[in-house]
N, C-alpha and C positions, 0 to 999 in steps of 0.2 A: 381484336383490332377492328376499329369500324373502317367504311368504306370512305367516310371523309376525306378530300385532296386538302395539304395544304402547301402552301405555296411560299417560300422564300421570300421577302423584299429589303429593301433598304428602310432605314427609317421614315423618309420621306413619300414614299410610295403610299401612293391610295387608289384602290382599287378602279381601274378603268380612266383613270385620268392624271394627264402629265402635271406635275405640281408646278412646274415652270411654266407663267401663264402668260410673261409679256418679255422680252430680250428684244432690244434694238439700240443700233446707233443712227441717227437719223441727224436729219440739219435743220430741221423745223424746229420751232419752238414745243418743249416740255409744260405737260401737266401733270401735277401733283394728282388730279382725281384721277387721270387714267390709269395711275401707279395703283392708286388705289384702290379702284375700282375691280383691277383685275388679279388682286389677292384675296377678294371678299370670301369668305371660306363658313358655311356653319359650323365645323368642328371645330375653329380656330376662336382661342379665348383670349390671344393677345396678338397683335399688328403691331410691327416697327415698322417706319419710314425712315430716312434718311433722304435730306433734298442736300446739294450741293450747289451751291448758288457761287459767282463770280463776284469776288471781294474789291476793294477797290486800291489795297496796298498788298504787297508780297515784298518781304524782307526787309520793310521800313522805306522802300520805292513806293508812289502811288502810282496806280497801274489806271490806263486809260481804256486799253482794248485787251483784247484774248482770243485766240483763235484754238480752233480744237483741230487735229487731225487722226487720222488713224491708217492703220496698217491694214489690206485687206485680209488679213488673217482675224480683225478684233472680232466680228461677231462670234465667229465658231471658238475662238478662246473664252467669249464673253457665256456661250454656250457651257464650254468644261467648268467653267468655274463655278456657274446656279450648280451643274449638276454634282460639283464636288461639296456643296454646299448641302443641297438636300441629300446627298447619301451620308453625310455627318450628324445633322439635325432633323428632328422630326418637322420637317416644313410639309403644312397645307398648301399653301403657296408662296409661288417667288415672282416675283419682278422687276426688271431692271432695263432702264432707258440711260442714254449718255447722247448726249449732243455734241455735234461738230461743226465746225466752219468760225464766221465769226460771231461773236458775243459780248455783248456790252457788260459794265459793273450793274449788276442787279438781277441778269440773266440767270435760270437755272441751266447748271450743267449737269446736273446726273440727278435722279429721283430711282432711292429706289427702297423695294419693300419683302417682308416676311412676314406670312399668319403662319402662326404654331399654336399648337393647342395651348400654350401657355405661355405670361408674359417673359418670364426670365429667357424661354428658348426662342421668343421670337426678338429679342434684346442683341441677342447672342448670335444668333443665325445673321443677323442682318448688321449687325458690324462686321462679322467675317466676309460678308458679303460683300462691302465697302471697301472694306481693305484689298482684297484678293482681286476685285477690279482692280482699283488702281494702282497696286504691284506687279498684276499679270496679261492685262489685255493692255496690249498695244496701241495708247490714246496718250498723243503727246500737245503739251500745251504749248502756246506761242506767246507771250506777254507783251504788250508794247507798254514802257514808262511812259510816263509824262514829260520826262526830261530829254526823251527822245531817244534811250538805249533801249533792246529786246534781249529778249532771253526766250530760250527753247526749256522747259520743263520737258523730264521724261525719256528724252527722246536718247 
């Protein structure tokens, strides 16, 4: 037996650094490079993003405005979720921003992103990642029609 330690990890894990590089819900305006920027990875041979932008109809209403809120628990759910993510997928890195307050039609509302060493796992990594946001963290939408009825999404 040699003297070599080795060490356990998840698939995600890389040695000396958190692969979750960017988590925020913030009320400022969203960029796409900062999503990006902070998954740049040299091990990683394939990048998803996903941007989620404000549409201008929902359910055959056209929609005028959208307000985002959230529950003070979203970051730290927003937290379990990257990290339920990289311990499933071999993620390099993760990223994930969502915006709150009010937002016009053309606005981004959530950007976000996975490097994996490969395109199919960073495909894959980051629709789970999509989805489990918006099933799990506590970010509910406000709709105002044009015709002058609202609707709460989410909540």
């Amino acid at each position: 037996m040699g003297t070599m330690a080795s060490t356990h990890s998840h698939p995600g894990e890389q040695a000396g650094q958190d692969p979750i590089r960017l988590l925020a819900i913030r009320d400022t305006p969203l960029t796409v490079d900062e999503v990006f920027r902070a998954v740049g990875d040299d091990a990683a041979g394939g990048t998803a993003l996903f941007v989620g932008t404000v549409r201008n109809h929902d359910g055959g209403a056209d929609v005028d405005t959208l307000g985002y809120s959230c529950h003070p628990s979203a970051e730290a759910e927003l937290r379990r979720v990257a990290e339920k993510i990289v311990a499933g997928h071999p993620v390099r890195a993760l990223a994930a921003v969502h915006r709150v307050g009010d937002l016009e039609v053309g606005d981004l509302a959530v950007v976000v992103a996975v490097s994996c060493p490969h395109r199919a796992e960073a495909f894959e990594a980051c629709r789970k990642l999509i989805d489990d946001l918006k099933h799990e963290v506590p970010i509910w939408k406000h709709q105002k029609f044009s015709d002058g009825t609202e609707e709460w999404v989410g909540a």
